[in-house]
C-alpha positions in Angstrom: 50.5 85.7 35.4 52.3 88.5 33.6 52.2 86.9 30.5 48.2 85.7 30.6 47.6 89.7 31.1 49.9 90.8 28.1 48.1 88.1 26.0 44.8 89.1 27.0 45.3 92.9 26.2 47.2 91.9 22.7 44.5 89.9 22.0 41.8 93.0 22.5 44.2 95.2 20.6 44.2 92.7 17.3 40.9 92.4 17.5 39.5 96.1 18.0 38.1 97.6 14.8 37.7 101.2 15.2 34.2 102.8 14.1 34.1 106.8 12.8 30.6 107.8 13.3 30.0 111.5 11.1 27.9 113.7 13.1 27.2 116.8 11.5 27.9 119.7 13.6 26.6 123.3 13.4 27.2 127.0 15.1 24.8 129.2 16.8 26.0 132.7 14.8 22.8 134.6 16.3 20.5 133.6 19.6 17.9 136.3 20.8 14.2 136.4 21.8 13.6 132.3 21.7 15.4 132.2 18.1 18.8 131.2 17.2 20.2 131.7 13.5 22.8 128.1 13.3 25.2 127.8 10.0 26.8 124.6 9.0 23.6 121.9 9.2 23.2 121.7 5.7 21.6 118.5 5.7 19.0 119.5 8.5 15.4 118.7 7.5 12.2 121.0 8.0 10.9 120.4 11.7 13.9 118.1 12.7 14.5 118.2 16.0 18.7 119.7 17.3 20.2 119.8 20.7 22.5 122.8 21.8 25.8 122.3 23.4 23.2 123.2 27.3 21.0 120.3 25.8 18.5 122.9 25.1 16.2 121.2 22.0 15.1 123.4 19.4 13.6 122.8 16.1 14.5 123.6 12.7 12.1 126.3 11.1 13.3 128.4 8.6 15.9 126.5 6.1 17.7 129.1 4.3 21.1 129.0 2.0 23.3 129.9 4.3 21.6 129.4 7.7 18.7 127.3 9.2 16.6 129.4 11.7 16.3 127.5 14.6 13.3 127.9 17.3 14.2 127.1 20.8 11.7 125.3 23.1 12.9 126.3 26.2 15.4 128.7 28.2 17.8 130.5 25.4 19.5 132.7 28.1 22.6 130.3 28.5 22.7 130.2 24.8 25.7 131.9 23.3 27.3 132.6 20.0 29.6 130.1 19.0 27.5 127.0 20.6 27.6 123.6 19.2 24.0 122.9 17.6 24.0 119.0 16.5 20.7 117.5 14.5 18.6 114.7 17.0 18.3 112.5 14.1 13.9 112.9 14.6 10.9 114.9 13.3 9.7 117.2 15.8 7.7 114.3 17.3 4.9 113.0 20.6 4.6 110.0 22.3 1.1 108.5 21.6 -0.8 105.4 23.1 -3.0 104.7 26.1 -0.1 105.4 28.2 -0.9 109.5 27.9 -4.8 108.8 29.0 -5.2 110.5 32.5 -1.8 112.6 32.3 -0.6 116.3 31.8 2.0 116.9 29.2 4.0 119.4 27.7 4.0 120.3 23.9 7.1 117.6 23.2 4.7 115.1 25.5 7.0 115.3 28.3 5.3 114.6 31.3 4.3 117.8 33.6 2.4 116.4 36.5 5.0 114.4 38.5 2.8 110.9 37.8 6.7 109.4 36.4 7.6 108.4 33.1 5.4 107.9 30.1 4.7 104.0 29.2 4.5 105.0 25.5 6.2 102.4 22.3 5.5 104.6 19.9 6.0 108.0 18.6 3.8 110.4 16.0 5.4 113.2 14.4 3.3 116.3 15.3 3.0 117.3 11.5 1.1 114.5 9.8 -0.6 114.3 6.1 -4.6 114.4 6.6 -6.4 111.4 5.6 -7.8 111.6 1.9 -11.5 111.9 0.5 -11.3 107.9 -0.3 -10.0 107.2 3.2 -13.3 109.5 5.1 -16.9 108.6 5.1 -19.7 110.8 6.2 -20.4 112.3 10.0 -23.1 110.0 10.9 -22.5 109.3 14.4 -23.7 112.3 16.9 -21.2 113.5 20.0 -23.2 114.3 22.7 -22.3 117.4 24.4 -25.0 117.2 27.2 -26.0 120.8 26.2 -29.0 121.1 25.6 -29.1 123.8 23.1 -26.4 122.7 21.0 -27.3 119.1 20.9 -31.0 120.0 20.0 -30.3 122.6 17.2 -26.3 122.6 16.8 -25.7 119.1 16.4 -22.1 117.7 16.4 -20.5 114.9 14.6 -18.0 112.3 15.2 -15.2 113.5 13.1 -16.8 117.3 12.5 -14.7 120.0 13.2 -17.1 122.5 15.2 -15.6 125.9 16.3 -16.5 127.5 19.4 -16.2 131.5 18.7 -16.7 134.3 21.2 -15.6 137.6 22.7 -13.4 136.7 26.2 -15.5 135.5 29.3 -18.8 134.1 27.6 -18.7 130.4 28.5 -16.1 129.4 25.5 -14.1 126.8 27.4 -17.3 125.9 29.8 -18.8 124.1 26.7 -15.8 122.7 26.1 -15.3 121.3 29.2 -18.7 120.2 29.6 -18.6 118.4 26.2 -15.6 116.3 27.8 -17.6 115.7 31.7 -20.2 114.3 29.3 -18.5 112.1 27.4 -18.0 109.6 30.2 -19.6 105.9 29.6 -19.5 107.5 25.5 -16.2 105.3 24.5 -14.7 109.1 23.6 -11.4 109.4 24.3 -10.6 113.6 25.2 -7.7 115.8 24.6 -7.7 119.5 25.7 -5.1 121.5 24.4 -4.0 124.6 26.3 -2.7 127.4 24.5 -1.2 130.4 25.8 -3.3 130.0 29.6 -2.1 130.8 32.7 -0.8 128.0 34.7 -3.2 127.8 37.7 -5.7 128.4 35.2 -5.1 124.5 33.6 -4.5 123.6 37.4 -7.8 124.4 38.3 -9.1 122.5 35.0 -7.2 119.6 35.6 -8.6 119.5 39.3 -12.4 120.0 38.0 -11.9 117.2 35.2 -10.5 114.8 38.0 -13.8 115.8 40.2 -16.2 115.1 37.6 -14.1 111.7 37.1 -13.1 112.7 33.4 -9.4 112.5 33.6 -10.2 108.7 33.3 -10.4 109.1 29.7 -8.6 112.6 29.3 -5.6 113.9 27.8 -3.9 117.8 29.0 -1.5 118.9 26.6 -0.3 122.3 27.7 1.9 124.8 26.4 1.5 128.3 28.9 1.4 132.0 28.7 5.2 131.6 30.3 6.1 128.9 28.0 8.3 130.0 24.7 5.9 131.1 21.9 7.4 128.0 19.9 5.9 125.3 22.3 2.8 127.6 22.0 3.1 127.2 18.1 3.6 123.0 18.7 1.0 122.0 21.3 -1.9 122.1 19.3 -0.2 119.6 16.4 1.2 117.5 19.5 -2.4 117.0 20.7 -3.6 116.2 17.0 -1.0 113.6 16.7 -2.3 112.2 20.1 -5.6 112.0 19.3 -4.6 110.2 15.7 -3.3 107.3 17.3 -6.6 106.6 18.7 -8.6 107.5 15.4 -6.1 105.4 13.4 -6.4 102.4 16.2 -10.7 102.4 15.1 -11.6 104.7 18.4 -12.7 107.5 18.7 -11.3 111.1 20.0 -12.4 114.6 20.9 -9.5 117.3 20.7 -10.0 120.4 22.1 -7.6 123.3 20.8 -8.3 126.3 23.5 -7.2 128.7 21.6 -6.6 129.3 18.2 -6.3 132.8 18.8 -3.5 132.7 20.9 -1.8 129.8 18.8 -1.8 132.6 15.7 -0.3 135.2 17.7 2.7 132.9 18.6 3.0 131.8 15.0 3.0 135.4 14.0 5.6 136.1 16.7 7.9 133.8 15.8 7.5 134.3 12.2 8.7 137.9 12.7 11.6 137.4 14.7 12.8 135.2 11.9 12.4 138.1 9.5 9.6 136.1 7.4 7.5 138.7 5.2 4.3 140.1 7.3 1.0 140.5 5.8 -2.8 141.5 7.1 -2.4 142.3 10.8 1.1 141.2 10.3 0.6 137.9 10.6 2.6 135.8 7.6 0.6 134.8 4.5 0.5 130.8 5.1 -1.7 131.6 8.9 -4.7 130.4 6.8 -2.3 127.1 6.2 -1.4 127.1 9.6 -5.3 126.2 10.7 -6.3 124.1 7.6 -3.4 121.9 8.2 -4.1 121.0 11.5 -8.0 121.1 11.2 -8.2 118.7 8.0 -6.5 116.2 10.2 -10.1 115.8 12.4 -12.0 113.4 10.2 -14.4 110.4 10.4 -12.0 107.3 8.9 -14.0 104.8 6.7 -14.4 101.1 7.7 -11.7 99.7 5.6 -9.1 102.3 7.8 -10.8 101.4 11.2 -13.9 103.5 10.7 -12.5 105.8 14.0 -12.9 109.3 14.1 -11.2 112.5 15.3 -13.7 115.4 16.0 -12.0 118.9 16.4 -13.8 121.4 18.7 -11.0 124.8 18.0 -11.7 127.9 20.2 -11.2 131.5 18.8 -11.7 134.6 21.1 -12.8 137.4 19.3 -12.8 141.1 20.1 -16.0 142.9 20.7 -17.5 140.9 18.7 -16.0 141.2 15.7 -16.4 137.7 14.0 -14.5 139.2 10.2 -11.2 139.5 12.1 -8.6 138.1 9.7 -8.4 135.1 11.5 -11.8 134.4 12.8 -13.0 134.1 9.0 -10.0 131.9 8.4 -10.9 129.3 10.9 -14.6 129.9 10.1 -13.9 128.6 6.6 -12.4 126.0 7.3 -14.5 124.7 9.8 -18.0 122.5 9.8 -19.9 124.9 11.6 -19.6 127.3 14.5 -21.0 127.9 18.2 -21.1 131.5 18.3 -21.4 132.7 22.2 -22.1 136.5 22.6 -21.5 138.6 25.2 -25.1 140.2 25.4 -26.6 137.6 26.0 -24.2 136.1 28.5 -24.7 139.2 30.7 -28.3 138.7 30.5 -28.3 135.7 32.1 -28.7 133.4 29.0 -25.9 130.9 29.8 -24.7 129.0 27.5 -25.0 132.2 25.8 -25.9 130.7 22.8 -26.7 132.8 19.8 -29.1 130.4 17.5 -29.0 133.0 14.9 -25.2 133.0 13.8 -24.6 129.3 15.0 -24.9 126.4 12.7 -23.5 122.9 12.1 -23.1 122.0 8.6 -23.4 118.6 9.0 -27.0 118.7 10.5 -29.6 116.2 11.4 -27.3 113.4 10.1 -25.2 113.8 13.3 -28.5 113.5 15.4 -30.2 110.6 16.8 -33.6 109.7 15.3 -36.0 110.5 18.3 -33.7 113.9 18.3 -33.9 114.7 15.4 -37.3 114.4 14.6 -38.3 116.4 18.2 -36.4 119.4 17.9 -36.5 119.6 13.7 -38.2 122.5 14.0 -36.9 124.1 16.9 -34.2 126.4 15.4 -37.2 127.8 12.9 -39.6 128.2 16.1 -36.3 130.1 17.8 -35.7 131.9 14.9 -39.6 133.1 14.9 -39.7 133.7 18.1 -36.8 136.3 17.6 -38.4 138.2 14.6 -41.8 138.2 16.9 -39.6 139.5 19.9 -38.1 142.6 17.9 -40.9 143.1 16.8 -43.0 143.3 19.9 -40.3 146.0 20.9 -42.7 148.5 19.6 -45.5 148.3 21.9 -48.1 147.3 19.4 -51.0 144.9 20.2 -50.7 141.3 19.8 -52.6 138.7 18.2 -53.6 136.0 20.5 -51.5 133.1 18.0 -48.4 135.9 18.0 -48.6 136.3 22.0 -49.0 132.5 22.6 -46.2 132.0 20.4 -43.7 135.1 21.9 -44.3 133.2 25.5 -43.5 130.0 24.3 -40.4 131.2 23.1 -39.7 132.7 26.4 -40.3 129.2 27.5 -38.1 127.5 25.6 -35.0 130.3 26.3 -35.8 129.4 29.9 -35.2 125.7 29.1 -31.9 126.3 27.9 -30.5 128.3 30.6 -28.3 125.1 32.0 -25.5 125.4 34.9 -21.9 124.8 34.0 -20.9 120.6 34.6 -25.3 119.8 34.4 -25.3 118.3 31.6 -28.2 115.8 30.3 -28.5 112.9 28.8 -29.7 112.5 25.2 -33.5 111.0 26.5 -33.5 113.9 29.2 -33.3 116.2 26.4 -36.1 114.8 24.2 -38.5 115.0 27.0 -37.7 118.1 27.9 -37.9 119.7 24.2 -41.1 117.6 23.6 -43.0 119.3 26.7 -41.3 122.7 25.8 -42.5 122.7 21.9 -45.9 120.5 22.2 -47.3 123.1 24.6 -47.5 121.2 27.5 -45.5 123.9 29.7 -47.5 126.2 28.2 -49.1 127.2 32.2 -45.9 127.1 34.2 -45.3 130.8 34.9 -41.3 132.0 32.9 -40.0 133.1 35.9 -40.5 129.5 37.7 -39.5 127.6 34.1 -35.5 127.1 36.0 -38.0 125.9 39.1 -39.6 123.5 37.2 -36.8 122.1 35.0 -34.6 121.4 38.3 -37.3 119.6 39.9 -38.6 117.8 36.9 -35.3 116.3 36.1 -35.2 115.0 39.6 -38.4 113.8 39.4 -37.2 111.8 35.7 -34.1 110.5 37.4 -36.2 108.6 40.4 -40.3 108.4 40.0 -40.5 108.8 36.2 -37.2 106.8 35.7 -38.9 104.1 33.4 -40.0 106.7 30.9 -36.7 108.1 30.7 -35.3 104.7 30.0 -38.0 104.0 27.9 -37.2 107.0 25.8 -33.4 105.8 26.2 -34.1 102.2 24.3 -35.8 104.0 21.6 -33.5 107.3 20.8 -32.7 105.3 17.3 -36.7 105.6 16.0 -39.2 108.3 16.0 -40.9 108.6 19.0 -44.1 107.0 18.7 -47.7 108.3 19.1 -47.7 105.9 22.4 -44.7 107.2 23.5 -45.4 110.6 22.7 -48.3 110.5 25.0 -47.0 108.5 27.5 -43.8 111.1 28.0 -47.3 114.2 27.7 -48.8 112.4 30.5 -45.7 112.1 32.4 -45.6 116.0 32.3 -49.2 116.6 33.1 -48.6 114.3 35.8 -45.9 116.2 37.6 -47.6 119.5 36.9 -50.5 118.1 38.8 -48.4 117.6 42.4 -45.8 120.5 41.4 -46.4 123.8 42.6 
């Protein structure tokens, strides 16, 4: 028995071949204020991910001569001088795949709302190249934001990148988040992006996106106001990369980046602490980098690549109003367009409180259904009329009949455009409604009873007049006929008859 054990154990012992693995190894030799200065990792590449001797990750950011700056995601109190810091082996890098639909993650794509483990095979590095000119086609395809205003004169694109721009508390992240309740049925997948918000706030989004039924199809990718400004830095190339996979895989994806703002500000922050030179409003000189980077990455992929798309809707508060801030005109530039909300009018009771004047969307009519387009083509001008007519009437002076008629049609159509926050309305309710509004057929209903009339019109569409709206519905893809025109006129008149 003896001797079957010491032949068994020689046996291992001739046949064991011993393996040296060579892990390089570095030294923390400064840690302070999320950043920690590590010698000794000279092979360390730009973004790789390294682990501290706590298990802390951090991420390599600055690669100096002598030192590679590190910036710690997560707690860097039990940190200390002398630590072990040893290179992951990966890119700074997300999980991606169906498996994130419906969850809350963190920056890294760790899971944050106790649902268990991520069922993702495959990983995205959160910097990725954009796809080129020959790899794009044009923004053809229209996302429906169920807004009436923007949809009728702001038109968005699948694979635009559209910023939403406004001073704090004027309805930024409402549209948002009624461009993603809207995009149920819409084969869109959605992924907000949380920058620099309180906690409860994203609680409280989370719980009205699973109300509405919208985390079906929805993606939260949060990095908070109590998170290290580095997470704040990642999350918003995180939820880029997640929303790639589906472009790349021929779907297509919203992303939501709310906001921009406070995503420079953590850049900036951790830029300074690692003694990089500060320029305009001290934030470094590649900021306008920063945005491009991650904004070029939003396109509409050709059909050789998939032909899916990425459509980018960034958010960027502004301070009283003051759209030539250095980075407001960054992301402006680089942007398709922009929703401009303003505060006046927000306080006025004009909500969305859109401002038709400053907002535009470069990519136009092309991003609009036929029937859309050709109804409200003329809208922004009439708008834009009506505004000139307005300031002008300021003065007291006596109007024309034809200047009058047109100043309370204008107060009409502002009227029609006033629309509660999660109401949002199909593409066919928004012809009809911008045909009655512009073809003078609501020209009798007293201003003050226009929200009156909407509300019960829309309910009257939605059950008695149901077959016009799905009438109008089969035919969004051709201009509306002069039989349909009339039918949808009579429709009105009809309802105006029994409305009071």
């Amino acid at each position: 028995m003896a001797e079957n054990i010491y032949d068994s154990i020689l046996k291992q012992i001739e046949g064991f071949t011993p393996s040296v693995d060579a892990v390089e190894v570095g030294y923390v030799e400064e840690v302070g204020d999320g950043i920690a200065r590590v010698s000794g990792l000279k092979n360390v590449r730009y973004n790789e991910l390294v682990r501290f001797e706590n298990g802390t990750i951090g991420t390599a950011f600055n690669l100096e001569s002598d030192n590679v700056g590190v910036i710690i995601m997560g707690d860097y109190g039990a940190i200390q001088e002398g630590d072990t810091v040893s290179p992951v082996g990966r890119i700074a890098s997300v999980p991606v795949g169906e498996g994130l639909v419906g969850r809350v993650v963190d920056a890294l794509g760790n899971p944050i709302d106790g649902k268990g483990p991520i069922a993702a095979e495959e990983f995205y590095n959160i910097e990725r190249i954009a796809p080129g000119v020959m790899e794009r086609k044009g923004v053809d395809r229209p996302v429906q934001t169920g807004i009436l205003a923007i949809d009728a004169m702001i038109p968005i694109g699948r694979g635009q990148r559209e910023l939403i721009i406004g001073d704090r508390q004027t309805g930024k992240t409402a549209v948002a988040l009624d461009t993603i309740v809207n995009q149920k049925g819409q084969d869109m997948y959605c992924i907000y992006v949380a920058v620099g918000k309180r906690r409860g706030e994203v609680a409280r989004i989370v719980a009205t996106l699973e109300e509405e039924g919208a985390m079906e199809y929805t993606t939260i990718v949060m990095a908070s106001a109590s998170d290290a400004a580095a997470l704040q830095y990642i999350a918003p190339y995180s939820g880029c990369a997640i929303g790639e996979w589906f472009m790349e895989n021929g779907k297509d994806a919203l992303v939501i980046y709310d906001d921009l703002s406070k995503h420079a500000s953590a850049y900036r922050q951790v830029s300074l602490l690692l003694r990089r030179p500060p320029g305009r409003e001290a934030y470094p000189g590649d900021v306008f980098y920063l945005h491009s980077r991650l904004l070029e990455r939003a396109a509409q992929l050709s059909d050789a690549r998939g032909g899916g798309s990425l459509t980018a809707l960034p958010i960027i508060e502004t301070l009283l109003g003051d759209v030539s801030a250095f980075v407001p005109t960054n992301v402006i530039s680089i942007t398709d367009g922009q929703i401009y909300l303003e505060s006046e009018l927000f306080y006025s009771g004009q909500r969305p409180a859109l401002n038709t004047g400053i907002s535009v969307s470069r990519v136009g009519g092309s991003a609009q259904t036929t029937a859309m387009n050709k109804t409200a083509g003329g809208l922004r001008l009439q708008m834009a009329q009506f505004r000139s007519l307005a300031a002008f009437a300021q003065f007291g002076s006596n109007l024309d009949r034809d200047t009058q008629r047109q100043l309370d049609r204008g107060l009409r159509l502002n009227e029609l455009f006033k629309q509660a926050q999660y109401q949002t309305l199909s593409v066919e309710e928004q012809i009809i409604l911008i045909y009655a509004g512009t073809s003078g057929l609501l020209d009798e209903v007293p201003v003050d009873r226009m929200s009156a009339f909407k509300a019960d019109f829309l309910r009257a569409l939605r059950g008695q007049y149901s077959d016009v709206a799905q009438t109008v519905a089969d035919n969004t893809d051709k201009r509306l006929s002069d039989e349909l025109s009339s039918r949808i006129g009579e429709t009105v008149k009809a309802f105006l008859e029994t409305w009071s």
